[in-house]
N, C-alpha and C positions, 0 to 999 in steps of 0.2 A: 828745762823749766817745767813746772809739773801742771801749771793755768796759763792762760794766755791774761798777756798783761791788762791790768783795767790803766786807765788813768782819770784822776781825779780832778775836775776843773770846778771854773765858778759860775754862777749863772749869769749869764747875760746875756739878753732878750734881745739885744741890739745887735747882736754878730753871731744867727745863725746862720750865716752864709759859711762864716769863715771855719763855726762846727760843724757844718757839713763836709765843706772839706776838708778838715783833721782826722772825721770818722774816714770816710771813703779812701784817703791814703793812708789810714795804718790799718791795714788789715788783720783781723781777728783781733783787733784792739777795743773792747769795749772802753764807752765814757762813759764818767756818774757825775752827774754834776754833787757836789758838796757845800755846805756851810763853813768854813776853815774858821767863825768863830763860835762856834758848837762842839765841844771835843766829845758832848754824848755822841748825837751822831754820826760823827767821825769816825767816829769807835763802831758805834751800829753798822756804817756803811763796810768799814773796813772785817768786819765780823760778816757781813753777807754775802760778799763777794770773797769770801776765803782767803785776805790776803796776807801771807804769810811776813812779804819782805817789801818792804815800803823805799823806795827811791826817789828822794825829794828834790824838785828841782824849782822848786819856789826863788823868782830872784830875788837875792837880796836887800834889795834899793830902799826900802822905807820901813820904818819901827813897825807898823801894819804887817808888811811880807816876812818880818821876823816875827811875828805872836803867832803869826800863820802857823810856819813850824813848831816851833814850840809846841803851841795847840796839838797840830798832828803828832809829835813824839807822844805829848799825854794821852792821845788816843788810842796810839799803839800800841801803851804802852797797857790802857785799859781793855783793848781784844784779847779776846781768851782765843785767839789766832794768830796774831801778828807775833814774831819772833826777832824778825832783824828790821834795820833800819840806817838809812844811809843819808847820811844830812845833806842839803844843799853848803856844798861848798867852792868844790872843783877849782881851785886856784891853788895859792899858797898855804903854810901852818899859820893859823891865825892865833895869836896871840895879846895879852893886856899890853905885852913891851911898847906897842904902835896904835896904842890909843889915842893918846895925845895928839898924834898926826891925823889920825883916820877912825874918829869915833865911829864910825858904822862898822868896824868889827865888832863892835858890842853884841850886834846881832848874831854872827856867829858861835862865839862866844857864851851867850845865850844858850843857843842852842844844844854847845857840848855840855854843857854845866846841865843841862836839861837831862838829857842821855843816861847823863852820868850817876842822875836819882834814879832812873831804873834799869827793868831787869832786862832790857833789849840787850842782846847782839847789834853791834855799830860796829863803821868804819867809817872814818873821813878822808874823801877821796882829794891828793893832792899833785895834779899833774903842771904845776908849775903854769906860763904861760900857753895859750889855744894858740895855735901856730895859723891857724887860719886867718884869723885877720892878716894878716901879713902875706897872703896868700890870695886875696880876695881881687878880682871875679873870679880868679884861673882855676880855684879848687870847689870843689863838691861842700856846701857846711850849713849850716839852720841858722848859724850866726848871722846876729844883723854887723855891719860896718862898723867900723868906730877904730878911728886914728891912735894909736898910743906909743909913743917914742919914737917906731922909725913910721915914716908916712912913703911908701915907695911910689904911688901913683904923682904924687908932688916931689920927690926927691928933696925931704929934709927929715931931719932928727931932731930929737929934743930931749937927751937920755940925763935920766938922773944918777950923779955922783960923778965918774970918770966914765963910766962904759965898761970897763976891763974886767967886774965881776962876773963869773959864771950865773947863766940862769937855764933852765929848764923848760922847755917846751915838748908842747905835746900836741897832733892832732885830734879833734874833738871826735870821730871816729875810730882813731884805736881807742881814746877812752873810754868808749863806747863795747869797743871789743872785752875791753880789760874787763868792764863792770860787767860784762854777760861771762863774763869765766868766772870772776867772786862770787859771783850768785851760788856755781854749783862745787862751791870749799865749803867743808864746814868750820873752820877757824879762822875766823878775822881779824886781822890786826885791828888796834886801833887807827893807829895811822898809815895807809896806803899809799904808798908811794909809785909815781911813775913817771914814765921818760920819754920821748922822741930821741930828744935832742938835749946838749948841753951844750951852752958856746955864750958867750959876753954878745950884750949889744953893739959896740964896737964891730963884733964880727957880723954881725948882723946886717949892718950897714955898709960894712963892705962885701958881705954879697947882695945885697939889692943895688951897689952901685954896678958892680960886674955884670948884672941882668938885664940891669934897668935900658932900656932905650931898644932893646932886643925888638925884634918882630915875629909873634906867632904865626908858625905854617906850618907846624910840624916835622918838618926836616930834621931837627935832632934833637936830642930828649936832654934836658939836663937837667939831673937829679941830685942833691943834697940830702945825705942821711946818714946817721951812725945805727942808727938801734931798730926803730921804726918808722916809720914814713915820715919823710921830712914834707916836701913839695913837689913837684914835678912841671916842668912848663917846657914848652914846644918852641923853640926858637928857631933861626936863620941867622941872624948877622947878631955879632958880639960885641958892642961899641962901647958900653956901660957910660955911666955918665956921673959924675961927682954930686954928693948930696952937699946940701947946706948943714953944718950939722953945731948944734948949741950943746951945754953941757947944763945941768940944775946941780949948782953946788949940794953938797948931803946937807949942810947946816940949811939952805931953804926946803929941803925936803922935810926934813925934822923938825921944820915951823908949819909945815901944811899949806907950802906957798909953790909947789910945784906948777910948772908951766904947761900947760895944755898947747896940744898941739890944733891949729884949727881945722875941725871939723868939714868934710864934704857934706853938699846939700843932700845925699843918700842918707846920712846920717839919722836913724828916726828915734833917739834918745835926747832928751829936754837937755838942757846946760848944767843943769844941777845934778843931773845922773854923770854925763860926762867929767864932769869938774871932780864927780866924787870915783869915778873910775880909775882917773889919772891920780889921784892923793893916793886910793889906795893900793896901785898898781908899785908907785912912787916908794910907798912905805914899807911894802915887803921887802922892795928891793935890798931898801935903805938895813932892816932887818938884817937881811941875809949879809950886809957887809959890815955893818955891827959887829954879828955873830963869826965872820972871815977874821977881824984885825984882831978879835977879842981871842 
C-alpha cells in the first residue's frame, strides 16, 4: 500500500472519547472528519489526503447511509486522484429480483447504478454469510451480536425454506485479508467473489448441536474448515445437545414475513434494523434457491 490508510468519519462532538480511542488503536491511521452530504468537499478531502482507492464501509440501514455513498462515488469520481472504489456491500449479489421482499436493497443497487455512470475502477465484494456471529464470544470480530437463523448460545433455529440449500460463509478477517491483496492487482473484476466455507444451514445446525453443551479448557481443539478459517473452540467434554429448530416456508419469505429469531439483551441494533436484517438475510437465501430449482 503506497499511504497509510485515512478513514473518513462524521462529526460528532458528543463521542470524542470513543475518537480517541479509534485514533489510538489504529495506528498510523489518520481520521478526517467529512461532510458525506457535500460531494464538493468530499472530493476536496479525498484530493488532499491523496486518496487513490476509496473502501466503503458505510452501513447500509437507512435511505440517509445510502446517499451517503452515492455521494462519495460522485466525489471520487470528481478527484482528479481517486481511481478505484469499493462499495459497501460485503454480503450477497444484490439484485431488483428481491425487492419486493427486502426494498432496502434499493440502496445498493443505487449505488452500483452509480459506479456504473463513471469512470472508477470497482468491485463488489461478495463473501456470502460473516461466520462470526455464529462464533461469538469464542472468536476475535468488530462485529456487534445479532441472532440470525441458527442461535447456538439458546439452542434453536429458525431457517428459511427447508435448510438444505448451499450457502457461503466467510470470516470477517480473511475478508479482510482478501481486500488487502485486491488493493495490490491491478484488474478487478466486477464482482468478487469469496469463500470460507460452503455448507446448508441444516449443517449448521447440526454442528452447533455437536458443540454445543461442550466446556471450554482447552484440552482439545476442534476445528471446522474446507478452504479458510472456519472457527476454532477449546473443548473437554462432547455431549451436544438437540436444538429446537422451525422452518419459514419460501412462499412467507417471498411475502417479507420472515420470522426473526429473538434477540439477546447484548443485542445493540433497534428492532427495525433487526427485522430488516433477518428479511434481508431471508431473501438472498430465498434468491439463491430460486436461482438452484430455476
Amino acid at each position: 500500500m503506497k499511504n497509510p490508510p485515512t478513514i473518513f468519519t462524521v462529526n460528532n462532538p458528543t463521542n470524542t472519547k470513543q475518537k480517541r480511542e479509534t485514533r489510538d488503536s489504529c495506528n498510523q491511521v489518520e481520521q478526517v472528519e467529512v461532510d458525506y452530504n457535500d460531494v464538493s468537499s468530499l472530493a476536496a478531502s479525498l484530493e488532499k489526503h491523496n486518496i487513490d482507492t476509496v473502501i466503503c464501509t458505510i452501513g447500509m440501514i437507512s435511505p440517509e447511509a445510502g446517499q451517503s455513498q452515492v455521494n462519495l462515488i460522485q466525489a471520487a469520481e470528481k478527484s482528479s486522484v481517486t481511481k478505484r472504489f469499493i462499495p459497501s456491500e460485503y454480503s450477497f449479489v444484490q439484485s431488483e429480483e428481491i425487492l419486493h421482499i427486502t426494498p432496502g436493497v434499493s440502496l445498493y443497487i443505487a449505488a452500483t447504478n452509480a459506479l456504473k455512470e463513471t469512470k472508477l475502477k470497482y468491485t463488489r465484494i461478495f463473501p456470502g454469510y460473516f461466520m462470526d456471529y455464529w462464533g461469538m464470544p469464542n472468536v476475535r470480530t468488530r462485529l456487534k451480536p445479532l441472532a440470525y437463523a441458527v442461535d447456538i448460545p439458546n439452542r434453536r433455529a429458525i431457517l428459511p425454506g427447508d435448510g438444505n440449500n448451499v450457502v457461503t460463509f466467510t470470516y470477517s478477517y480473511d475478508m479482510a485479508k482478501f481486500i488487502a491483496k485486491l488493493l495490490g492487482t491491478e484488474e478487478w473484476p466486477e464482482l468478487a467473489y469469496m469463500g470460507g466455507d460452503d455448507l446448508t444451514l441444516n449443517e449448521l445446525v447440526k454442528m452447533a448441536e455437536e458443540i454445543s453443551g461442550m466446556i471450554l479448557t482447552g484440552d482439545t481443539i476442534l476445528m471446522f474448515t474446507t478452504e479458510l478459517t472456519f472457527f476454532c473452540f477449546f473443548f473437554r467434554a462432547s455431549t451436544g445437545t438437540k436444538f429446537e429448530v422451525s422452518y419459514d416456508p419460501l412462499e412467507k419469505v417471498k411475502n417479507n414475513e420472515s420470522t426473526p429469531l429473538p434477540q439477546s439483551d447484548k443485542v445493540v441494533y433497534p428492532p427495525e434494523i433487526v427485522s430488516w436484517v433477518v428479511s434481508y438475510e431471508s431473501s438472498c437465501h430465498y434468491r439463491r434457491v430460486q436461482a438452484t430449482e430455476g
